[in-house]
C-alpha positions in Angstrom: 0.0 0.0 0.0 2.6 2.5 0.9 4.7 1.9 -2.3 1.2 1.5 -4.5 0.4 5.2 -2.8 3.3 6.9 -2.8 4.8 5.6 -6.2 7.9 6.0 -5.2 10.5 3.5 -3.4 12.0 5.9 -1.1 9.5 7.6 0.0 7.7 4.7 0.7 10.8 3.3 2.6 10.8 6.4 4.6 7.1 6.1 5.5 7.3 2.8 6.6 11.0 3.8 8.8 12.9 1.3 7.1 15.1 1.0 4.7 14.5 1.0 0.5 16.5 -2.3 -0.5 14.4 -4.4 1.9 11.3 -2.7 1.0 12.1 -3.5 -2.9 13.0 -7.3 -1.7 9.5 -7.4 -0.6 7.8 -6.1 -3.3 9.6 -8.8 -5.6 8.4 -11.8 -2.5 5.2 -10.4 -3.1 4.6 -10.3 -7.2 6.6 -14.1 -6.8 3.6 -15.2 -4.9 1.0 -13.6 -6.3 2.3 -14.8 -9.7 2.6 -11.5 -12.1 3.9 -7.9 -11.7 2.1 -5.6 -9.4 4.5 -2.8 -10.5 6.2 -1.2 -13.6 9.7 0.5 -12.8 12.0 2.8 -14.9 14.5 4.7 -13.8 12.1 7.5 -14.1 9.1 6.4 -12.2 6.7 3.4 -11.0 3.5 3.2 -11.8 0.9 0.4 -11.2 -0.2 -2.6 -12.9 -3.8 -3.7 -13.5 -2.9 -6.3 -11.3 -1.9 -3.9 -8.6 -4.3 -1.9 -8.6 -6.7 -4.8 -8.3 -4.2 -6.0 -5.5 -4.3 -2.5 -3.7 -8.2 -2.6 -3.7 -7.9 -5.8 -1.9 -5.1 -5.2 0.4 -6.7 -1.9 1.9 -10.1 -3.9 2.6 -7.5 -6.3 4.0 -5.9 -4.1 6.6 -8.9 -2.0 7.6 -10.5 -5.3 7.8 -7.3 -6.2 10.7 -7.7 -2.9 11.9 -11.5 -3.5 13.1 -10.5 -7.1 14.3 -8.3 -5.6 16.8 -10.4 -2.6 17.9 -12.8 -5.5 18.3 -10.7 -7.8 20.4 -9.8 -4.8 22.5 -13.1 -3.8 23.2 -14.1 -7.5 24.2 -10.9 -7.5 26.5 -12.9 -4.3 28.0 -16.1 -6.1 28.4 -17.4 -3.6 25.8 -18.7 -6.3 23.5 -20.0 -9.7 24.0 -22.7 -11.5 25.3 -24.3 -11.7 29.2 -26.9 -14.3 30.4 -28.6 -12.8 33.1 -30.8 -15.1 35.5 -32.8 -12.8 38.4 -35.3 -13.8 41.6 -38.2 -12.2 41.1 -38.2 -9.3 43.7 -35.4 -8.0 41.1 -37.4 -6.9 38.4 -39.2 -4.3 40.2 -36.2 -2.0 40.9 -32.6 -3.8 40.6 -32.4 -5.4 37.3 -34.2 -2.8 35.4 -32.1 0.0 37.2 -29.0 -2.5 36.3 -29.9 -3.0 32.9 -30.6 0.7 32.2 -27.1 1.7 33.4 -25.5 -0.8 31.6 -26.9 -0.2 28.1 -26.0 3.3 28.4 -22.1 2.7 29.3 -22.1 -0.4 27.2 -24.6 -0.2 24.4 -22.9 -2.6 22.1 -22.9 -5.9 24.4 -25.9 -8.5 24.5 -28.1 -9.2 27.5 -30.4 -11.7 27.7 -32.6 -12.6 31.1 -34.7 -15.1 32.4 -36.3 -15.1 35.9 -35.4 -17.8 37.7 -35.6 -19.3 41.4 -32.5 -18.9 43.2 -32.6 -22.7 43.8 -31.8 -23.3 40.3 -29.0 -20.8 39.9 -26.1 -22.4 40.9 -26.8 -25.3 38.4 -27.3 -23.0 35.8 -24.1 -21.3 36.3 -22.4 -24.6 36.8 -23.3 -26.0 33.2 -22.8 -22.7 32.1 -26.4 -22.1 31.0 -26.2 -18.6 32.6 -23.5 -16.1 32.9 -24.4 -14.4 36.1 -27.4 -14.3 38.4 -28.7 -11.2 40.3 -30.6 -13.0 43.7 -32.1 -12.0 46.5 -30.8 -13.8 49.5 -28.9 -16.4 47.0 -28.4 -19.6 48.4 -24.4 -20.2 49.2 -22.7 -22.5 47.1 -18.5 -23.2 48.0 -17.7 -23.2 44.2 -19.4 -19.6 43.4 -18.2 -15.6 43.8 -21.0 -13.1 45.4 -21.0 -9.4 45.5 -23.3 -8.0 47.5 -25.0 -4.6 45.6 -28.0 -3.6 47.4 -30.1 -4.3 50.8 -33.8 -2.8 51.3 -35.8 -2.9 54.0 -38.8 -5.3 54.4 -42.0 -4.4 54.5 -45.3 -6.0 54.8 -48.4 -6.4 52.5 -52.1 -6.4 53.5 -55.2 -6.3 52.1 -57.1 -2.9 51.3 -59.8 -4.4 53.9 -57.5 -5.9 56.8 -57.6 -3.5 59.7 -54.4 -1.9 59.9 -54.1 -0.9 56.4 -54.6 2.7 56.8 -51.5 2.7 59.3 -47.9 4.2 57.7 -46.5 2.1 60.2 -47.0 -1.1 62.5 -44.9 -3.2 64.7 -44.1 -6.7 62.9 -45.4 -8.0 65.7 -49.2 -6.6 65.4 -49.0 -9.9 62.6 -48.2 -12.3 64.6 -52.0 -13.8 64.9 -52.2 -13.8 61.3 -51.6 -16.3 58.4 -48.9 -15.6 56.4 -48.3 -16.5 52.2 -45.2 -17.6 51.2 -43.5 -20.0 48.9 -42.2 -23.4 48.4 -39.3 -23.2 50.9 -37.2 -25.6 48.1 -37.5 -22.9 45.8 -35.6 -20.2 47.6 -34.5 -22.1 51.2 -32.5 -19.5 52.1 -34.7 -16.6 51.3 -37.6 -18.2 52.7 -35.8 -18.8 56.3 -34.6 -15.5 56.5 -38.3 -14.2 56.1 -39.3 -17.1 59.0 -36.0 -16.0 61.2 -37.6 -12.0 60.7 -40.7 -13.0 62.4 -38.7 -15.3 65.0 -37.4 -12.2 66.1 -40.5 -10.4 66.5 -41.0 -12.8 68.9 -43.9 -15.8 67.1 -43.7 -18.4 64.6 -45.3 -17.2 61.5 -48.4 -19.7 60.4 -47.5 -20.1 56.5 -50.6 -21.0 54.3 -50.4 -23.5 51.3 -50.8 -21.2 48.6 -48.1 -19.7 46.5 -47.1 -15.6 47.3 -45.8 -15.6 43.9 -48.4 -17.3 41.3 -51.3 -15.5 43.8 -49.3 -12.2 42.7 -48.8 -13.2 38.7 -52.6 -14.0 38.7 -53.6 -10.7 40.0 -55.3 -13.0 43.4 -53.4 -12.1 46.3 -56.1 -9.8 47.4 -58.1 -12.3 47.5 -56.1 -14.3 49.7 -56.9 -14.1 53.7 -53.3 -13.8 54.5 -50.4 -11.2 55.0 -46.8 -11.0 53.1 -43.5 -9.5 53.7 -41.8 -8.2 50.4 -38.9 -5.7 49.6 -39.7 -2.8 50.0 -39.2 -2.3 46.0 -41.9 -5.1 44.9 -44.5 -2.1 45.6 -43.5 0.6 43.0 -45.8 -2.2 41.0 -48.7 -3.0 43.6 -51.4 -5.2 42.8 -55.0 -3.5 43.1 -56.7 -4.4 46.6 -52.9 -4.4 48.4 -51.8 -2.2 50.9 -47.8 -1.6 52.3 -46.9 -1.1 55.6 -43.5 0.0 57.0 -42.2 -1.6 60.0 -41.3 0.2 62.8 -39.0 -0.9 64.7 -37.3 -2.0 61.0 -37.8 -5.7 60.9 -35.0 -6.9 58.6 -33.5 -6.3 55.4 -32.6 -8.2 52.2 -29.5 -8.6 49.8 -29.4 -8.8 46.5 -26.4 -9.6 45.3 -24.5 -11.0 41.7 -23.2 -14.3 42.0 -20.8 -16.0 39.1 -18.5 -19.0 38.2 -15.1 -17.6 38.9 -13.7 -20.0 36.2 -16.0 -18.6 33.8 -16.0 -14.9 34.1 -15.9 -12.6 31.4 -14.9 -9.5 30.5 -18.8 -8.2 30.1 -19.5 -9.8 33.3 -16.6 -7.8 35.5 -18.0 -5.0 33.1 -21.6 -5.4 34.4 -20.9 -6.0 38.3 -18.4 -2.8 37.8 -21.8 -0.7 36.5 -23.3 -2.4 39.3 -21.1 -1.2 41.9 -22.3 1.8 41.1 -26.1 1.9 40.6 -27.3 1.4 44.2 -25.2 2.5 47.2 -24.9 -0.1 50.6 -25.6 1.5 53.5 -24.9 0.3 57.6 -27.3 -1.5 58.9 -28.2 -1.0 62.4 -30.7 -3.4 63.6 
C-alpha cells in the first residue's frame, strides 16, 4: 500500500521507517507469490499494474478489515462487547435489574443481554453448566464453588389487604401480625430466602403460620387480594402494587434483604466484570443497624 500510494520507493521506505532495498526485496516476494507484476519500474518512475491496482483494492479492505478485528478484540478485553446471560429472583425486576440494565446499556450499548427469571434454587446449576452467565438474587443460596457481591439491601416491608384492619397505618410493629396467616412460597424454591423471612418473624418474637398457597403465582394472577393472608416483600416489589394491596413500613425495621451478583469464577468474562463494575455503582450499601 505505501509503495502503490506513494509511487515511489524511497518515499515509501521512509514512511514505513525502514530502509528502501528491503522494501524492494518485498515487493519482488510479493509479485513471486502472487504470480505476475504488481508494478512497472523505470528509472524514471513506478507506476501500477492492472494487477496492482486490483491488489491495492484488496489489500486496503484487507488491513482495515485487521484494523477493526483488533479494535474488536480490545473492546471485548474491555467487556465492551459480548454477550451476558442474566438469570434474576423475582423481587429483582421491580427496581434492581431494570435499574441494572438501564445503566449498563447506556455505558455499554454494544454488548448482549439476555434474562430469564429464575428461582435462586436453580441458579447455581445454571451457572455450573454454564447455562447462565451471572445471576442477580435475592438472598442467593451459598454454594462453595461460586463468587458473590453484594450490591443492594432494602428494607422489608409488609403487604395487606385494602380491607384488613391496619391498612390505613404508615407504620405497625411486625409483631401486630403475629396472629395472622402468612403466604409464602415453596421453601425448596428459595431455602435461604424463605428462612430468613421465618428467622424476621422469629425475632418479632412468634412463629409465622404459613398458608399452602403460593405468594408468587397468587401475585402473577392478579389474586393475592383475594387471599386471607399477610406478606412481607422488599420494599421495592411495591413501586408495581397489585389493586386491593396495601404496604406497611415496619417500625421498629424488621430486617433487610440482599441482592447480590453471583458467578463462576472459572468462567468470568470481561462483560460480566464489566456489568458487576456498573453495578457497583447503581445502588449505594448502607450500615445497617438493627
Amino acid at each position: 500500500m505505501a509503495v502503490a500510494e506513494e509511487l515511489n520507493f524511497s518515499r515509501a521506505a521512509e514512511r514505513l521507517h525502514m530502509a528502501q532495498p528491503p522494501l524492494s526485496v518485498a515487493i519482488r516476494q510479493l509479485e513471486q507469490e502472487v504470480g505476475t507484476a504488481l508494478l512497472t519500474r523505470t528509472t524514471r518512475d513506478v507506476r501500477l499494474t492492472d494487477a496492482g491496482k486490483a491488489f491495492l483494492e484488496g489489500a486496503r479492505a484487507t488491513l482495515a478489515e485487521a484494523d477493526r478485528t483488533v479494535a474488536e478484540a480490545r473492546r471485548a478485553s474491555a467487556g465492551e462487547l459480548g454477550r451476558l446471560r442474566i438469570a434474576f429472583s423475582w423481587g429483582a425486576r421491580f427496581v434492581t435489574l431494570p435499574a441494572l440494565g438501564q445503566a449498563f446499556r447506556d455505558s455499554h450499548p454494544d454488548v448482549q443481554v439476555r434474562t430469564e427469571e429464575m428461582w435462586n434454587s436453580r441458579m447455581a446449576d445454571a451457572l455450573k453448566s454454564r447455562a447462565i452467565d451471572l445471576a442477580v438474587s435475592l438472598c442467593p443460596e451459598i454454594v462453595g464453588d461460586l463468587r458473590y457481591e453484594t450490591i443492594r439491601s432494602e428494607p422489608l416491608i409488609a403487604i395487606v389487604t385494602q380491607d384488613h384492619p391496619l391498612a390505613g397505618e404508615d407504620e405497625i410493629a411486625l409483631a401486630a401480625l403475629a396472629q395472622e396467616p402468612f403466604v409464602m412460597f415453596p421453601r425448596e424454591l428459595a431455602p435461604r430466602l424463605y428462612e430468613s423471612l421465618v428467622g424476621v418473624c422469629r425475632r418479632a418474637g412468634f412463629e409465622p403460620a404459613i398458608r399452602s398457597e403460593s405468594f408468587h403465582t397468587s401475585w402473577e394472577l392478579g389474586v393475592l387480594a383475594d387471599v386471607p393472608a399477610v406478606a412481607l416483600v422488599p420494599e421495592s416489589v411495591m413501586v408495581s402494587p397489585r389493586p386491593g394491596l396495601v404496604a406497611l413500613g415496619l417500625s421498629p425495621p424488621a430486617g433487610r434483604v440482599e441482592t447480590a451478583i453471583v458467578w463462576r469464577e472459572d468462567a468470568d468474562s470481561a462483560a460480566g466484570r464489566a456489568f458487576r463494575d456498573v453495578a457497583r455503582g447503581v445502588f449505594a450499601i448502607a450500615p445497617v443497624n438493627e
